[in-house]
N, C-alpha and C positions, 0 to 999 in steps of 0.2 A: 368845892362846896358840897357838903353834905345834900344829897335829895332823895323822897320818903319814897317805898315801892308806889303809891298813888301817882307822884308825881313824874316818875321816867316812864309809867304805865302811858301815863294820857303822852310823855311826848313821844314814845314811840308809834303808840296809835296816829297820829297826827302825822308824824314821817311815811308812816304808812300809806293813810289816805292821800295825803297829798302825789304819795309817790303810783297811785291808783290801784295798789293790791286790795286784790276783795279778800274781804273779811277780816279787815285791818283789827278792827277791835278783840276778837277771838286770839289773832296769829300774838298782839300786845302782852297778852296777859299772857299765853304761853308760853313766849320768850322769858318774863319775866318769873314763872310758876320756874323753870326748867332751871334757868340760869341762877336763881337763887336757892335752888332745894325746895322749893318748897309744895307743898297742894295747891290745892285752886280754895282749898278752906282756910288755910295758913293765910294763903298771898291776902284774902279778904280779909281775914283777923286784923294782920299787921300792916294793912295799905298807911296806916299813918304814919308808918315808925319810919326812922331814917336807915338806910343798907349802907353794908360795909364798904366802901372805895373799891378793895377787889373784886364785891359782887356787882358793884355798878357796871366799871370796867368787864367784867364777863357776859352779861348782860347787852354790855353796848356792843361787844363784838357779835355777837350773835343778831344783833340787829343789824350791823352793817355787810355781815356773809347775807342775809334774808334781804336787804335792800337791793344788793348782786346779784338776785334772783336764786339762791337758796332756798327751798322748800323746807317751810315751819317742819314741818312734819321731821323730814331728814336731818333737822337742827337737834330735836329733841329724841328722835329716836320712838316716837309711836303718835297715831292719832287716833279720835274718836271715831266710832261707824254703826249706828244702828244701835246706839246704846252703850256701846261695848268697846274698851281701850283694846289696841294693836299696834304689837311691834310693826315697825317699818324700816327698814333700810333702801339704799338707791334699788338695790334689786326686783323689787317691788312697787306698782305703782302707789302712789298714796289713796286710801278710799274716800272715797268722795258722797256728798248727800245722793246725788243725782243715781247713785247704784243701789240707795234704800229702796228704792222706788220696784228694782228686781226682786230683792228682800220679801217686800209687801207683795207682790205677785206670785210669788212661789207660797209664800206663808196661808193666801188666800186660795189658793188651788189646791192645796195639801191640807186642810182642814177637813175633820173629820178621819184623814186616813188612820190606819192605825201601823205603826210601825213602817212608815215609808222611808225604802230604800233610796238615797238621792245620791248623785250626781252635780259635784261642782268642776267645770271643766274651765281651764286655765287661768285655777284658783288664786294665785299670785300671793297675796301675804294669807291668803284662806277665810277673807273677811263673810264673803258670801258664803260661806257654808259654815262657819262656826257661826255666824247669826244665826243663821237656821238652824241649828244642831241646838241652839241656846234656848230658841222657842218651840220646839218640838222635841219633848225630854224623849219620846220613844225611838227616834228617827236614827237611821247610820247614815255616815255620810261617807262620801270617798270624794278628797279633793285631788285634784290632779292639776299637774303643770309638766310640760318641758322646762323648763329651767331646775334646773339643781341646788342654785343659790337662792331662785323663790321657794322653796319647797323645804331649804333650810329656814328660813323665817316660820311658812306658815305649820313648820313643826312646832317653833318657839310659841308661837300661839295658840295654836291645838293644847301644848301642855300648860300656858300660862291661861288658860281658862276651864283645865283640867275636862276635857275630853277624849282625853285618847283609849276608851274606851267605844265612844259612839262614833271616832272619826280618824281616818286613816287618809295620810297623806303619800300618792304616788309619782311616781314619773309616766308620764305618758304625751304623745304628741295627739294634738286634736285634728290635727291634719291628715292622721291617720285612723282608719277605721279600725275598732278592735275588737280583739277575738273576745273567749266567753268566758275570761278571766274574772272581770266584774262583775258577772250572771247581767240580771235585768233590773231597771231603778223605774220607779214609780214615778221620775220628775231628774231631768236635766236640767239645770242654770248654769248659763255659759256668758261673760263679759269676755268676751275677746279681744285680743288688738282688732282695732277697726280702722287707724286711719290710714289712707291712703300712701303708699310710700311717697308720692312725690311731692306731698304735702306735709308730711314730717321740716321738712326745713324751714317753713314760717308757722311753726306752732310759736306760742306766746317760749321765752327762755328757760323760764321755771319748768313747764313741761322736758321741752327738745332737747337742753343740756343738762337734766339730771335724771328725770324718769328712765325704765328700761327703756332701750328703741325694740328690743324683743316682744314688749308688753304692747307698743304702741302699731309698728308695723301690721298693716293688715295685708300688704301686700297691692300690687298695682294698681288695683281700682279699690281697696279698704274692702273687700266681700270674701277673700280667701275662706277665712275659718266658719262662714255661714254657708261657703259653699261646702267644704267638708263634714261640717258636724251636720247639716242635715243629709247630707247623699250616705255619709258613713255613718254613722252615732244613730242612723234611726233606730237600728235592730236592737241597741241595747236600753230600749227604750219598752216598758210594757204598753202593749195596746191599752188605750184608755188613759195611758201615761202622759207628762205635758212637759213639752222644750219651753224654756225662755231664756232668749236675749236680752241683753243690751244690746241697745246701737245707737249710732254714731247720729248726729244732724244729719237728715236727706237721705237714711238710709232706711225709715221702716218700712214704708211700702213692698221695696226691694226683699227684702228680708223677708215679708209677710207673702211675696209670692212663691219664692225659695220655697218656703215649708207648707204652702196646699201645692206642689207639685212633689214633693216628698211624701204627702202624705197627713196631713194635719191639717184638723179640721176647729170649727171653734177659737177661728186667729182673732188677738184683741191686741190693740196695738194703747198703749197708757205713756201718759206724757209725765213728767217730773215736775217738779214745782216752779220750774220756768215755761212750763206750757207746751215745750220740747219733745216729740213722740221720741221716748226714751226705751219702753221694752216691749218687746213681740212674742207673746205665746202663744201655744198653741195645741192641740190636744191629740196624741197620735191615734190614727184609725186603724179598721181592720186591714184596709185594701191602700194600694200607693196612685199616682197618679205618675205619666210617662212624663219626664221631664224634657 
């Protein structure tokens, strides 16, 4: 029996909830936007009209991979971030609201600069730095990842929002400290893997078995790449210059004492729209403290 985009809209929403994936309503309509061709202006025009049998059927299997624990994102191949659509592939984690929150911190400390050189370290699909690159027309940016296959996407993005003028995507480990190849940035934003290795294996499924585990691993205790990027990554930092993090639940404090034994002063730790201390910046001095 024929049913209109409206009506497999709300039953997938429904499958959703009940199935308890957050953001049932959103993940709905974007199965259905993707699976049928259409915009998110289109799918609203024609919610009343009935779809062709084969788009149903396309449709219904992308709900059913997404019920398996398939990430919307990975389904359709890009999600929304800070305004701004981005390709996504598994190689890449998907972006998430919780990383605007980095966004709004770096956007709020780089106000006023004029032509600041940034720094996005283990950029993954480059969402955090093509945001910023987007509201800061003067600003260059240099995104860096170890991964090869992340740095092929956040190429595909750097050009699918035509900056490759103000932003250059490299290879580099954050684990290592580096020479003077990049000179000095006026503001590093780094989301790093942070969890825990030995807690990777009960993250929720959508995470564990499809995100990178490159992306996700932080190493023993989840503090690897906060141990390196401040002991290493400080020098290519300008004095007066400012690191922020993401981190992980239960880990700002940690992280906020990291960087005044590093050397940064002016630490504010901002929580995300769950209340969650979400990022840690901090502002680099003239003098270091002995760690």
């Amino acid at each position: 029996m024929a049913i209109t985009y409206n009506d497999l809209n709300l039953e997938l929403r429904r499958a959703f909830l009940k199935a308890g994936i957050p953001g049932a309503t959103l993940e709905a309509r974007e199965l259905c936007c993707f699976g049928s061709g259409k915009s998110r202006e289109e799918f609203q025009r024609d919610g009343r009209m009935y779809m062709a049998d084969e788009t149903e059927q396309a449709i219904r299997a992308l709900a059913a991979r997404h019920l398996a624990g398939e990430p919307v994102a990975y389904l359709i191949g890009e999600w929304d971030f800070y305004g701004l659509t981005f390709d996504v592939t598994p190689d890449v984690l998907i972006p998430r609201q919780d990383t605007e929150v980095l966004v709004e911190q770096a956007l709020k400390r780089l106000e006023g600069s004029e032509k600041p050189h940034v720094l996005d370290l283990c950029t993954g699909s480059g969402c955090i730095g093509i945001a910023l690159a987007a509201h800061l027309p003067e600003a260059k940016l240099v995104l860096a990842d170890f991964s090869e296959a992340a740095l092929r996407v956040c190429r595909q993005n750097i050009r699918r929002h035509d900056l490759r003028e103000r932003c250059t995507a490299v290879s580099c480990d954050a684990r290592i400290a580096p020479g003077r190849t990049y000179g000095e940035f006026d503001c590093i934003v780094c989301n790093p893997p942070y969890i825990p290795k030995g807690d990777i294996a009960s993250l929720d499924a959508s995470v564990r078995d499809y995100e990178p585990r490159l992306a996700l691993d932080g190493g023993p205790d989840g503090f690897e790449f906060y141990h390196s990027v401040t002991g290493g990554w400080t020098a290519a930092l300008k004095t007066g210059g400012c690191l922020l993090f993401e981190v992980g639940i239960g880990q700002a404090d940690s992280v906020a004492r990291l960087m005044l034994h590093a050397g940064y002063g002016d630490i504010e730790i901002t929580p995300d729209t769950a209340g969650i201390p979400r990022v840690v910046a901090g502002v680099k001095r003239d003098s270091v403290y002995d760690s």
